[in-house]
C-alpha positions in Angstrom: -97.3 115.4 -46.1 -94.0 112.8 -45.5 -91.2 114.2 -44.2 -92.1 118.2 -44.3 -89.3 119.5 -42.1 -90.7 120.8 -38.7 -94.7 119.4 -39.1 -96.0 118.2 -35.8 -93.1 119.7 -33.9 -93.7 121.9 -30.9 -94.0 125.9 -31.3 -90.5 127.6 -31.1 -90.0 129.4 -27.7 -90.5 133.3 -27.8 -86.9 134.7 -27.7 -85.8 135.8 -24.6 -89.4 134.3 -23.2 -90.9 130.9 -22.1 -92.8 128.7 -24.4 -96.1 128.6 -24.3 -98.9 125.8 -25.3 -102.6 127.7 -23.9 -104.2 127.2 -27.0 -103.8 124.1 -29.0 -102.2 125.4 -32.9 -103.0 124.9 -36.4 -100.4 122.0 -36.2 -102.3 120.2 -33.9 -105.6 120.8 -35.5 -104.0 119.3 -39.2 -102.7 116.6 -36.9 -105.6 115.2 -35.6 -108.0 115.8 -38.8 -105.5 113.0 -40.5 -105.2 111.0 -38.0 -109.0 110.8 -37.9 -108.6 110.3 -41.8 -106.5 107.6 -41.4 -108.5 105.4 -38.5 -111.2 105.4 -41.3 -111.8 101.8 -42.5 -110.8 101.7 -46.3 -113.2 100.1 -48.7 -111.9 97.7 -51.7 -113.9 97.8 -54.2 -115.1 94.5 -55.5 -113.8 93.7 -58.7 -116.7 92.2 -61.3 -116.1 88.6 -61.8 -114.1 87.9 -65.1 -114.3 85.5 -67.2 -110.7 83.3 -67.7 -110.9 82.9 -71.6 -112.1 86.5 -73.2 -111.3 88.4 -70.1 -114.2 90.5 -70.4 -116.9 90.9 -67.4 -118.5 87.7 -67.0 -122.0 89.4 -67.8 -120.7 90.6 -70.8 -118.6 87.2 -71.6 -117.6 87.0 -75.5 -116.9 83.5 -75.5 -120.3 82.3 -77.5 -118.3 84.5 -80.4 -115.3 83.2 -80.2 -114.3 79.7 -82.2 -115.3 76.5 -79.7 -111.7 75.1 -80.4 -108.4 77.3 -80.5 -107.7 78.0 -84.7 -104.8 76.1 -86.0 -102.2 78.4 -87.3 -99.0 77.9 -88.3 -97.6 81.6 -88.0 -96.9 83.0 -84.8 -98.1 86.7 -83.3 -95.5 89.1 -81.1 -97.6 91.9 -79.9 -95.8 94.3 -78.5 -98.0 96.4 -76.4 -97.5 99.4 -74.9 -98.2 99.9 -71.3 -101.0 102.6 -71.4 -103.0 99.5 -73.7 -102.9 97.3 -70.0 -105.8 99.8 -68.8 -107.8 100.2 -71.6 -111.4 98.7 -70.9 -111.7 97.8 -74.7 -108.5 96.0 -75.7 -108.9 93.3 -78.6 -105.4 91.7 -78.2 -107.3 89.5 -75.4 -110.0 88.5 -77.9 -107.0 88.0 -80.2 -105.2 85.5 -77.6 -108.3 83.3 -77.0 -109.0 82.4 -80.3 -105.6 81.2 -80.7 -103.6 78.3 -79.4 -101.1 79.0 -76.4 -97.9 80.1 -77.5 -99.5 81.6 -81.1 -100.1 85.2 -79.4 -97.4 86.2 -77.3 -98.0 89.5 -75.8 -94.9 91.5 -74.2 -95.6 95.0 -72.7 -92.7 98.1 -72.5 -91.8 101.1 -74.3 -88.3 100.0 -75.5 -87.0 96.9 -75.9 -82.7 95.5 -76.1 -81.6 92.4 -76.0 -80.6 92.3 -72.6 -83.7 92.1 -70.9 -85.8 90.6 -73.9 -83.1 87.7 -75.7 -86.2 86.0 -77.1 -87.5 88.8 -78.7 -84.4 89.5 -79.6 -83.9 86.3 -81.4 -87.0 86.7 -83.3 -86.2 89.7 -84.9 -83.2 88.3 -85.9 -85.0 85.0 -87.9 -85.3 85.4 -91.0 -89.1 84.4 -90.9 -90.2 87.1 -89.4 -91.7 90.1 -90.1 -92.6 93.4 -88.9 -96.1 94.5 -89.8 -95.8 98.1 -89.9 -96.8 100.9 -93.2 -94.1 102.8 -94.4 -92.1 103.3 -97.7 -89.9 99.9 -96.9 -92.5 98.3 -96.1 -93.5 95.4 -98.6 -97.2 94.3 -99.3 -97.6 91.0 -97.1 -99.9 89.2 -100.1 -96.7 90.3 -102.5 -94.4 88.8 -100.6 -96.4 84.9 -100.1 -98.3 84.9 -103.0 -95.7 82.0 -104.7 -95.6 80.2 -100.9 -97.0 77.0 -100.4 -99.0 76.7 -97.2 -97.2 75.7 -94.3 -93.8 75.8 -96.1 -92.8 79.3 -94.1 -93.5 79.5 -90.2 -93.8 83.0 -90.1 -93.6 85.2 -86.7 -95.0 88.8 -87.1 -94.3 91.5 -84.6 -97.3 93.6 -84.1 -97.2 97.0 -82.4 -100.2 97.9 -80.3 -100.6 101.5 -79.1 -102.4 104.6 -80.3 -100.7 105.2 -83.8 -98.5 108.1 -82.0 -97.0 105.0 -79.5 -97.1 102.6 -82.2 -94.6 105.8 -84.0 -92.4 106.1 -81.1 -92.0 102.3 -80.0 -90.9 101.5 -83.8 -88.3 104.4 -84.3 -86.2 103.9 -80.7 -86.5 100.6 -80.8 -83.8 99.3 -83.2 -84.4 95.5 -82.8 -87.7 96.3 -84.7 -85.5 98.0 -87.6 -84.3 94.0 -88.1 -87.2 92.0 -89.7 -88.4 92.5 -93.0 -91.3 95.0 -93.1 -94.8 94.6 -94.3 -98.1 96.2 -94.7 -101.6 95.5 -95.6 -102.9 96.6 -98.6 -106.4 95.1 -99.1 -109.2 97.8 -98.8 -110.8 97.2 -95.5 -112.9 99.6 -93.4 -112.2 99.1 -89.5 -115.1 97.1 -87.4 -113.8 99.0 -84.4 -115.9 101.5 -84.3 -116.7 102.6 -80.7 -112.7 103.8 -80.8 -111.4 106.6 -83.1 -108.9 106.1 -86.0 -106.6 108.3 -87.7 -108.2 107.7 -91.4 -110.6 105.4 -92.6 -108.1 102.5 -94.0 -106.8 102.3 -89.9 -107.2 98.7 -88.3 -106.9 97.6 -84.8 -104.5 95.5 -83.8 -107.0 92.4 -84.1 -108.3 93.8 -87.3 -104.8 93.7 -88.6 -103.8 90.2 -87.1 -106.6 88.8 -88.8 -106.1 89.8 -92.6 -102.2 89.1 -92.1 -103.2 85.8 -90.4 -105.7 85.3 -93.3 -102.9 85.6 -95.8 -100.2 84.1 -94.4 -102.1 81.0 -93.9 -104.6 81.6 -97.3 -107.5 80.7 -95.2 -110.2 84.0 -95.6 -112.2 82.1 -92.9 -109.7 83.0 -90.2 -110.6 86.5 -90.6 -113.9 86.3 -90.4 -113.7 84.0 -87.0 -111.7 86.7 -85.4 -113.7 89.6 -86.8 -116.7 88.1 -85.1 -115.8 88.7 -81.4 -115.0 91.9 -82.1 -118.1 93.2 -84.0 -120.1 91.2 -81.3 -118.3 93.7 -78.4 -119.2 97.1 -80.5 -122.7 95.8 -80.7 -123.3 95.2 -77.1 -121.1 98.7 -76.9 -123.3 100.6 -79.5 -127.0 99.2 -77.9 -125.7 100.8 -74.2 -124.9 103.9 -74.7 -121.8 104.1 -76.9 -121.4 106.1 -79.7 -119.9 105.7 -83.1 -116.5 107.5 -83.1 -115.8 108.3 -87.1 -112.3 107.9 -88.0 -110.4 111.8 -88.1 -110.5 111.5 -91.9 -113.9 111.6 -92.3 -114.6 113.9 -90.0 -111.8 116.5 -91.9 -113.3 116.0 -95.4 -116.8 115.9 -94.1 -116.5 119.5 -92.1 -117.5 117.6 -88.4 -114.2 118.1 -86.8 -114.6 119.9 -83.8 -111.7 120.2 -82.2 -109.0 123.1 -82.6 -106.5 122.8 -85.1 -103.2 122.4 -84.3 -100.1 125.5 -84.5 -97.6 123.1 -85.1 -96.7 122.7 -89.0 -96.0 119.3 -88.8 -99.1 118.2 -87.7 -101.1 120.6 -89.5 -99.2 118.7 -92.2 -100.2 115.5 -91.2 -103.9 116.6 -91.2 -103.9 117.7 -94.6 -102.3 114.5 -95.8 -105.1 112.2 -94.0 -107.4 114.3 -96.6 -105.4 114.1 -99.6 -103.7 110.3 -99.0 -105.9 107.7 -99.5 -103.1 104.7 -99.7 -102.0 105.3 -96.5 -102.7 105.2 -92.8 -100.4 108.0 -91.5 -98.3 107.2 -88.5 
């Protein structure tokens, strides 16, 4: 109620007649029922301890899943997260960060991004190592592209975009800088782990899921995905045995007749829905 012209103020005079105050008015009343309000003591709520490594609850710590010692990687992960990911109670990019060293998993948060007020991600799109991991007719397949590398001969940086697959969508077409590196998707058959979270089809990855296969390839170690894998089927366990329910990915629920929700008017998405039944290559963005 700031600043509502004439609240709190005294009643206007009667014209051509004294003001008069016998009976105290609704102003008042409103008055003094806030004020009331606001002499109440406010109570912060405690915050559960958390713990400094996996960043999860410390009675629900991840950290027995996750490697004893950092994994030594020679590529380096951008994830560009966007903001409405920073509240989210079941992230992965913090699972993704402590199994790597400090400095491997950089994590920058925003919607768009010049190089003004991000020069060093600016200068990273503009090496000529890195690349943009991201599905789309440019996009090259990431095992195509280092299959005749020798390890450690490349230090790769990928950009990762994490969002829904609608943010992921919007942050890569307005943001130019990520029009710069040379784009790349994953093409090996793998059915996401996340499954307390929907996905668009059934070929969809999170955005650990999809750091560990590229990180898997890039450095031709199929042990690094399985080591980040494991924190992350460890958290949909514990999710699963309390009270969490297996969200299939839209896909299946389309071709299997269990999508509940009204269909959309628009032609372009009702275009988009078809094509998640029909496409099986491709996760849709």
């Amino acid at each position: 109620m700031d600043n509502v012209p004439g609240f709190c103020s005294s009643v206007a005079p009667e014209e051509n007649g004294p003001e008069t105050r016998d009976c105290p008015s609704v102003e008042d009343g409103l008055v003094d029922a806030f004020g009331d309000l606001a002499a109440l003591p406010v109570e912060v709520g405690e915050r559960r301890p958390t713990c400094l490594r996996c960043r999860r609850p410390q009675k629900v710590c991840l950290c027995p899943f996750l490697p004893p010692q950092p994994l030594e990687v020679s590529t380096c992960l951008y994830v560009v997260q966007h903001p409405a990911e920073e509240s989210r109670v079941l992230r992965t990019v913090p699972l993704l960060a402590a199994c790597l060293p400090q400095g491997k998993c950089n994590v920058i948060v925003g919607r768009r991004f010049n190089e003004e007020k991000h020069p060093e991600l600016a200068s990273v799109c503009r090496d000529s190592r890195t690349l943009i991991l991201y599905p789309g007719p440019k996009s090259q397949n990431l095992e195509e592209l280092v299959k005749y590398q020798e390890v450690g001969t490349v230090k790769h940086n990928v950009i990762i975009i994490d969002g829904t697959w609608s943010q992921a969508k919007n942050m890569f077409l307005k943001n130019s800088l990520f029009h710069l590196p040379k784009q790349v998707q994953l093409n090996r058959t793998l059915s996401s782990q996340y499954v307390i979270r929907t996905q668009p089809s059934n070929i969809c990855l999170s955005t650990l899921e999809c750091a560990a296969v590229a990180l898997s390839i890039l450095e031709q170690n199929d042990d690094i995905q399985e080591v980040l894998l494991r924190p992350l089927k460890a958290l949909c366990s514990f999710q699963l045995q309390h009270g969490a329910q297996i969200h299939h990915s839209k896909e299946h629920l389309l071709k299997n007749g269990m999508y509940d929700k009204p269909m959309p008017k628009n032609k372009r998405k009702i275009k988009r829905m078809e094509k998640l039944v029909t496409d099986h290559n491709i996760c849709p963005r």
